[in-house]
BALOBA-1460 file (C-alpha; in Angstrom, 3 decimals):
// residues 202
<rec num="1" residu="x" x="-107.974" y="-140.590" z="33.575"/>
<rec num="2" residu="x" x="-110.876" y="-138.415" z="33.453"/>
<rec num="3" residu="x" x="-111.666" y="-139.070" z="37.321"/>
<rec num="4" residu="x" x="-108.474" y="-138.399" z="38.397"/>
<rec num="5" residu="x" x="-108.681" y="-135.006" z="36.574"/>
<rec num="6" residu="x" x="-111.846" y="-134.130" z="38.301"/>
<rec num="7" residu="x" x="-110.261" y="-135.412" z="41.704"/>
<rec num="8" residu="x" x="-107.556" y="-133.042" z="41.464"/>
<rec num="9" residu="x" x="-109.618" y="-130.128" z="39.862"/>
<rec num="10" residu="x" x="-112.033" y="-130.920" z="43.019"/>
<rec num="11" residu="x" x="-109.579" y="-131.235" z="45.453"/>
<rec num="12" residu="x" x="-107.332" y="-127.988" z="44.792"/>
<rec num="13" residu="x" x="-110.165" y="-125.519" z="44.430"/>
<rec num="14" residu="x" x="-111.585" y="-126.721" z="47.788"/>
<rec num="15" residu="x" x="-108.170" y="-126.174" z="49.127"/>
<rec num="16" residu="x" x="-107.694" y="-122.910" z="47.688"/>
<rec num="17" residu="x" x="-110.950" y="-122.040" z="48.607"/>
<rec num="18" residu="x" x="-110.557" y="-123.225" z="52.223"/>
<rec num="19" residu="x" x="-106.835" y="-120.859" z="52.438"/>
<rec num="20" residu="x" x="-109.254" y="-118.057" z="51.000"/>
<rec num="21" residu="x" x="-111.522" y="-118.218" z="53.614"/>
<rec num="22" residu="x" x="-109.132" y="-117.575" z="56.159"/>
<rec num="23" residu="x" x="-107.148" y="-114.701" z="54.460"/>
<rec num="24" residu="x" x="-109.830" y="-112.938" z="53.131"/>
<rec num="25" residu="x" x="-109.855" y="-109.518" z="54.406"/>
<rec num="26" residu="x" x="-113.979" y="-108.823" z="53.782"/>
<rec num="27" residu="x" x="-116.132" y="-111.464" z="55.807"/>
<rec num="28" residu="x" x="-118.883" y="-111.828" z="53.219"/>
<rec num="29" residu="x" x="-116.075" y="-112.948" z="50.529"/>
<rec num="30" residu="x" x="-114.841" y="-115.109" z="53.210"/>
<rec num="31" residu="x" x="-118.676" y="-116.816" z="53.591"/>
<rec num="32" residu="x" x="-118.394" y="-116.950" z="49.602"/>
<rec num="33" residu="x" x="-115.264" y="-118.838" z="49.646"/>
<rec num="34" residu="x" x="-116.702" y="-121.318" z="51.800"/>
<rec num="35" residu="x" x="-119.802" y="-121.924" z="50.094"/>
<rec num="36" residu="x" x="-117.122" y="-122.496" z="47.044"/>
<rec num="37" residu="x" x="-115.282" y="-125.384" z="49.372"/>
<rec num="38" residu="x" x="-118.854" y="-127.240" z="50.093"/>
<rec num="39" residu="x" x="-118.943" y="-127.365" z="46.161"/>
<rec num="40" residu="x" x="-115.932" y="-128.768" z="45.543"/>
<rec num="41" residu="x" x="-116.273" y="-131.115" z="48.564"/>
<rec num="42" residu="x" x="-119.869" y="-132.051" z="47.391"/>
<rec num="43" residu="x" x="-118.108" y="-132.879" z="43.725"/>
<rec num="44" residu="x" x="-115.424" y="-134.931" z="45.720"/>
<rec num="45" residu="x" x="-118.403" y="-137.231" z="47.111"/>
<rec num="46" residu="x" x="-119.897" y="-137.712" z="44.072"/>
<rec num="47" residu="x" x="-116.601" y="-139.109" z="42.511"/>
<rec num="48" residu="x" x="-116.661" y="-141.936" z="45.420"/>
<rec num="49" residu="x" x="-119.946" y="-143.026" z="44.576"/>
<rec num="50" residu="x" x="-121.699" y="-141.300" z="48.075"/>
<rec num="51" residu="x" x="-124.435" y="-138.965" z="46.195"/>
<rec num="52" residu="x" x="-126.195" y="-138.901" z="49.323"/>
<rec num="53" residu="x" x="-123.345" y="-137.207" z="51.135"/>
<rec num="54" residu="x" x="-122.703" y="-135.273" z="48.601"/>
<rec num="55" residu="x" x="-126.824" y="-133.459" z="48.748"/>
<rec num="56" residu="x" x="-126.781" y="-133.364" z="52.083"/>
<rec num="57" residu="x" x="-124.017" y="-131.468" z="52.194"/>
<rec num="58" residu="x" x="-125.451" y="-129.010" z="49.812"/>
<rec num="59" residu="x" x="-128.885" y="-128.725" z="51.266"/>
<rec num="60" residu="x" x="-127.823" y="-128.539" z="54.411"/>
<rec num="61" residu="x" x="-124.576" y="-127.179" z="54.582"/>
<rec num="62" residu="x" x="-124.889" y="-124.445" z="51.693"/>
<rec num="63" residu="x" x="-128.453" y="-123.877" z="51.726"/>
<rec num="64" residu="x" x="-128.904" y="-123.533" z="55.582"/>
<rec num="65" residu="x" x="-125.323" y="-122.740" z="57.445"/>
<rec num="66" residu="x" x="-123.475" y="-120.957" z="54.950"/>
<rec num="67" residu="x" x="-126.187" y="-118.551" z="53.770"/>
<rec num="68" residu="x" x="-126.706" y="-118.324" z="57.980"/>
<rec num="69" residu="x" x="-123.383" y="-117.146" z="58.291"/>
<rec num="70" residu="x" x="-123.517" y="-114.876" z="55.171"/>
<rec num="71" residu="x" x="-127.296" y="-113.135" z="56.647"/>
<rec num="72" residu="x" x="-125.308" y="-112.932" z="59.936"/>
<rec num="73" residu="x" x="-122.464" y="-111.052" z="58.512"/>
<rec num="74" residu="x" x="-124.474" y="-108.729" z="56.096"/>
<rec num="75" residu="x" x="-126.462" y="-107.984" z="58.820"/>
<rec num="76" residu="x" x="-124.854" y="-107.507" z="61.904"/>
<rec num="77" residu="x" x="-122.352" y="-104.280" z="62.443"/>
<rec num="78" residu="x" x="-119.096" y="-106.137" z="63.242"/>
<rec num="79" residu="x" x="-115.689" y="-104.303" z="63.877"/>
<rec num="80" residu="x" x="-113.821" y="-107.083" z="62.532"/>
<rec num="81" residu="x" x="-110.808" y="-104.715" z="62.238"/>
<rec num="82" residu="x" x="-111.202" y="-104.073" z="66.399"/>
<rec num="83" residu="x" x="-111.200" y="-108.630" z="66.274"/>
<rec num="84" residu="x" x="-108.292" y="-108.876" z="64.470"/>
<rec num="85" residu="x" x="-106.403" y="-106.201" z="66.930"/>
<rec num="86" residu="x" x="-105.368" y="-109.257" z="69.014"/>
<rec num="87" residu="x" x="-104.470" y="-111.860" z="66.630"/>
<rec num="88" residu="x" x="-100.722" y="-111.858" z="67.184"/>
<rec num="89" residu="x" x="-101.248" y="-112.943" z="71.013"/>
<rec num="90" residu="x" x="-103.356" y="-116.285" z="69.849"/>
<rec num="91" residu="x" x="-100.888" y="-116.726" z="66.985"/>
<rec num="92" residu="x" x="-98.105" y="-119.055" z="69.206"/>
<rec num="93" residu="x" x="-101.185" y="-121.316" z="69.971"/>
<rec num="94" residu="x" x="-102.085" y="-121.267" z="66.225"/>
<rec num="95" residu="x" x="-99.238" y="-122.367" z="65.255"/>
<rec num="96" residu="x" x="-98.315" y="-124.919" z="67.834"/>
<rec num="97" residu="x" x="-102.338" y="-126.680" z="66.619"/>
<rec num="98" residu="x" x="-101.457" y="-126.121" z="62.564"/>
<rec num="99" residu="x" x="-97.960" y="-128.316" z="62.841"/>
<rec num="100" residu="x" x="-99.999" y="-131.196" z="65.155"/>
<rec num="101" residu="x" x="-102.435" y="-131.178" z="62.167"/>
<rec num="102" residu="x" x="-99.737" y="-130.879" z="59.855"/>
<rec num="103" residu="x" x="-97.479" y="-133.776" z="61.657"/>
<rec num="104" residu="x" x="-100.526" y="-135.547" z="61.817"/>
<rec num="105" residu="x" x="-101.586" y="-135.530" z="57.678"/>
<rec num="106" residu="x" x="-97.710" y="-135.585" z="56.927"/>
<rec num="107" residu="x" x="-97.941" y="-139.436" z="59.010"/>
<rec num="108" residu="x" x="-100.850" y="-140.188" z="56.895"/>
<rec num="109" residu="x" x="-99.319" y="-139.853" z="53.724"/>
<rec num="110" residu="x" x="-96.129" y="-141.174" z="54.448"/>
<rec num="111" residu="x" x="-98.321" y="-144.697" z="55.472"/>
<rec num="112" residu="x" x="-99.772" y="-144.534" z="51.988"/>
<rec num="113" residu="x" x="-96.358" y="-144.138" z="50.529"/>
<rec num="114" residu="x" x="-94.736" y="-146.932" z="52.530"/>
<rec num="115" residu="x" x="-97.562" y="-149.286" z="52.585"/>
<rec num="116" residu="x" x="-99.381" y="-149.118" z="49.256"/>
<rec num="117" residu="x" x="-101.735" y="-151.635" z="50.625"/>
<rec num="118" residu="x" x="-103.189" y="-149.220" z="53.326"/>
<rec num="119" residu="x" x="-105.332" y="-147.684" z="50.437"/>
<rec num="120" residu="x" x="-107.546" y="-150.715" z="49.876"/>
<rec num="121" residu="x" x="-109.722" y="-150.132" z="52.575"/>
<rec num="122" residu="x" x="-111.821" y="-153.107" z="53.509"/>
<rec num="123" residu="x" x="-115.456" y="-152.629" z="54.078"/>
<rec num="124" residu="x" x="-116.857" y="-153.111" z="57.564"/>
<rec num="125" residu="x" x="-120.529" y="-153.545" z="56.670"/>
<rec num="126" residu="x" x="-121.739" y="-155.936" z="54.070"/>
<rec num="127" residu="x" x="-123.020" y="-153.732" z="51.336"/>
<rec num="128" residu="x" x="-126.042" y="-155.353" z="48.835"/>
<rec num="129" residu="x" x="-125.062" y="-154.216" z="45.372"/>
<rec num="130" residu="x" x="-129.033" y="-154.221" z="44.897"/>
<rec num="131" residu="x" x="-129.834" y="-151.714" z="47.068"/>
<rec num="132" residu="x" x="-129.137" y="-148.029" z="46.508"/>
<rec num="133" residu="x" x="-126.202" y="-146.174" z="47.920"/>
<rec num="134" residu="x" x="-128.617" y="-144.428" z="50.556"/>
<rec num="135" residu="x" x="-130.363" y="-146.694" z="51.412"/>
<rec num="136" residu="x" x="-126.965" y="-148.928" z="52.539"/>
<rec num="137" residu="x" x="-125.857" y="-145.549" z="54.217"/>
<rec num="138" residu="x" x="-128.862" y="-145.384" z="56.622"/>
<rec num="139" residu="x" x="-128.297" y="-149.145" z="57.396"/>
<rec num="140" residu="x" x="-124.678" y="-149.012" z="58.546"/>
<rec num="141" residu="x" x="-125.284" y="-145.650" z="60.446"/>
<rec num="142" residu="x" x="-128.859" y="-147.057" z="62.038"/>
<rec num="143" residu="x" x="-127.094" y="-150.381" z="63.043"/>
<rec num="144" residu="x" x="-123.669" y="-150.063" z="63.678"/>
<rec num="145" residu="x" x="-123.310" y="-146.842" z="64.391"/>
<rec num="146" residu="x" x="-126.414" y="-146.166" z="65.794"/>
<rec num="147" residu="x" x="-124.920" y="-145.453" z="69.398"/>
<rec num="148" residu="x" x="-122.712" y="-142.916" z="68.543"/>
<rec num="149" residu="x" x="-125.566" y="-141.492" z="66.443"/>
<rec num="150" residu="x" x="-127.583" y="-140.846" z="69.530"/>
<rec num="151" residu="x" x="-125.016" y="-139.896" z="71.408"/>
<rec num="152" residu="x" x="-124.169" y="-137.391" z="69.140"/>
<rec num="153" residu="x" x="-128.065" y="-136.280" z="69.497"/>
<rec num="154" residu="x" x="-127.478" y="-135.904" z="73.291"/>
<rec num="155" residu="x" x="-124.670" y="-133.438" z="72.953"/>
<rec num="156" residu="x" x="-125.870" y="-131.283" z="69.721"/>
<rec num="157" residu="x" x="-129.344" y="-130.893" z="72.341"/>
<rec num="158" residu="x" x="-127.076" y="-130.252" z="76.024"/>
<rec num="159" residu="x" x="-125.000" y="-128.022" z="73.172"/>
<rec num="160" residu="x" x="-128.436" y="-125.953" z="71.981"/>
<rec num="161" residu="x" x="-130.038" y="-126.083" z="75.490"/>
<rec num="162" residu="x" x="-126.543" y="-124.462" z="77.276"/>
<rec num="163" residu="x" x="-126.434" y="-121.828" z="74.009"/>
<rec num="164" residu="x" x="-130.201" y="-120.786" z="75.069"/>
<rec num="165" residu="x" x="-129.319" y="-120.626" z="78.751"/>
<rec num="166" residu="x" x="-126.215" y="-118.603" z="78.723"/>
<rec num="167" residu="x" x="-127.895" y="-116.121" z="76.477"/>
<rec num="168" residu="x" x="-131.144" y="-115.324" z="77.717"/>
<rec num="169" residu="x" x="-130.620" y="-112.694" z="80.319"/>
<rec num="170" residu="x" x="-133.862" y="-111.260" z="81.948"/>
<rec num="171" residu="x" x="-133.496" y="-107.381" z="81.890"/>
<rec num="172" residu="x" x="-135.486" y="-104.518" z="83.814"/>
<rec num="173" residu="x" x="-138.028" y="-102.303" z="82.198"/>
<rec num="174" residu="x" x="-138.754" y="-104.565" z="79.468"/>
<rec num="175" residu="x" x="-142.789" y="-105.610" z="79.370"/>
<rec num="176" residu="x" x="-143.443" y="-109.538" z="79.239"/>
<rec num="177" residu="x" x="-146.181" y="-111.801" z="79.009"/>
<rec num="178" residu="x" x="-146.720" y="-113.378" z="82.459"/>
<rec num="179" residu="x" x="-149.310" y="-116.441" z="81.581"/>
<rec num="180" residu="x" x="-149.613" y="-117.125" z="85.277"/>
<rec num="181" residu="x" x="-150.933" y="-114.102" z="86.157"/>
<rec num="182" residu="x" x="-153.378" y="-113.873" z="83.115"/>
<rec num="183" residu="x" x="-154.778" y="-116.756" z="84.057"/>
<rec num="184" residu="x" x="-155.222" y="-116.392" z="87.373"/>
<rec num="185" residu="x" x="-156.631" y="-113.251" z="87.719"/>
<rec num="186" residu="x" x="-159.972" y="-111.732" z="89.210"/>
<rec num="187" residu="x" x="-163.051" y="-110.495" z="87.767"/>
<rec num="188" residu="x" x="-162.901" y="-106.872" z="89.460"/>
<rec num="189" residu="x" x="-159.055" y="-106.379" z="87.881"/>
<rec num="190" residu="x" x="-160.416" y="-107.216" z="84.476"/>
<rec num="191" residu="x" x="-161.561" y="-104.164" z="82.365"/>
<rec num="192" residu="x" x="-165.273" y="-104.328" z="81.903"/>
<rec num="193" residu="x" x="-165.942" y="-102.740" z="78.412"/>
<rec num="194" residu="x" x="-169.640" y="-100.333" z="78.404"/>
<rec num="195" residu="x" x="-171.580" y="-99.332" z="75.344"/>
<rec num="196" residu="x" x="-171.953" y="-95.505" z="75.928"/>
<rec num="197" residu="x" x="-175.264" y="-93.800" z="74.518"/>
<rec num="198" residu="x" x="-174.671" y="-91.240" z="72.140"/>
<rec num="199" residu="x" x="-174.969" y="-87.720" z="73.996"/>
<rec num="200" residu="x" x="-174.507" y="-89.350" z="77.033"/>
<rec num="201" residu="x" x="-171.303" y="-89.651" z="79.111"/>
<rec num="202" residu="x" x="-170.153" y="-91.890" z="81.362"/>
């Protein structure tokens, strides 16, 4: 009785809190609302017995992305008001992806309902009771899933190496360090430094 409670107490603040971040009207409450849905997700976790999911997701998803987003915000000067200007013309495509999802969760439900049975998942890795919980985590997603682990890899790295090449833009004017030439020059373009005699100039 006591789990269900704190399923549903879990569960409907990290909905609420995920509908808040999308209506709120000030960006910084919006990056406070979802640091308030990692919570309650993080809570969920620990009620089905994965306390490793359940850190991770608050070290690095709270401590590290949200507070990124939340510097971000603070610091940069966004017209979020001149963003918002166009929001009925992307609205049609909105809602045409919000009733797939919806269709989508109402067909997973009405499984559950029909076929009761659906709910008792069976396990697809044999899991040693003696072992911790992590430590059976990092075997089934080393082993079995260990493909899709590195593929994943691949992309988050093509993903970070396009980011870096799409925004580095070389502009005029600007001074940089050339190690090429530094290296290679000669002795008579180097500055010779001289000990001048007091009284005496150059």
């Amino acid at each position: 009785m006591l789990t269900a409670l704190f399923f549903y107490l879990f569960a409907g603040l990290a909905v609420l809190a995920g509908f808040m971040v999308i209506a709120a009207k000030n960006p910084v409450h919006a990056v406070l609302f979802l640091i308030m849905a990692f919570f309650n997700a993080a809570g969920l976790f620990l009620l089905l017995g994965a306390e490793f999911l359940a850190l991770t997701l608050l070290i690095v998803y709270v401590g590290a992305v949200a507070v990124l987003f939340l510097f971000v915000v603070m610091m940069l000067d966004v017209d979020f008001a001149e963003l918002k200007s166009g929001f009925l013309s992307y609205l049609p495509v909105g809602l045409l992806v919000g009733g797939i999802l919806l269709a989508e969760m109402i067909m997973v439900a009405g499984a559950w309902i029909l076929n009761p049975s659906l709910s008792k998942l069976e396990r697809q890795a044999s899991l040693d009771p003696n072992i911790t919980n992590t430590e059976n985590f990092g075997r089934v997603l080393y082993t079995d899933y260990v493909f899709y682990l590195e593929a994943a890899g691949i992309l988050l790295l093509v993903a970070m190496v396009g980011a870096i090449v799409l925004t580095l833009r070389q502009r005029e004017g600007i001074r940089r360090q050339d190690i090429a030439t530094q290296v290679g020059r000669k002795p008579e373009q180097a500055i010779e430094v001289r000990k001048v005699e007091t009284g005496r100039g150059i």
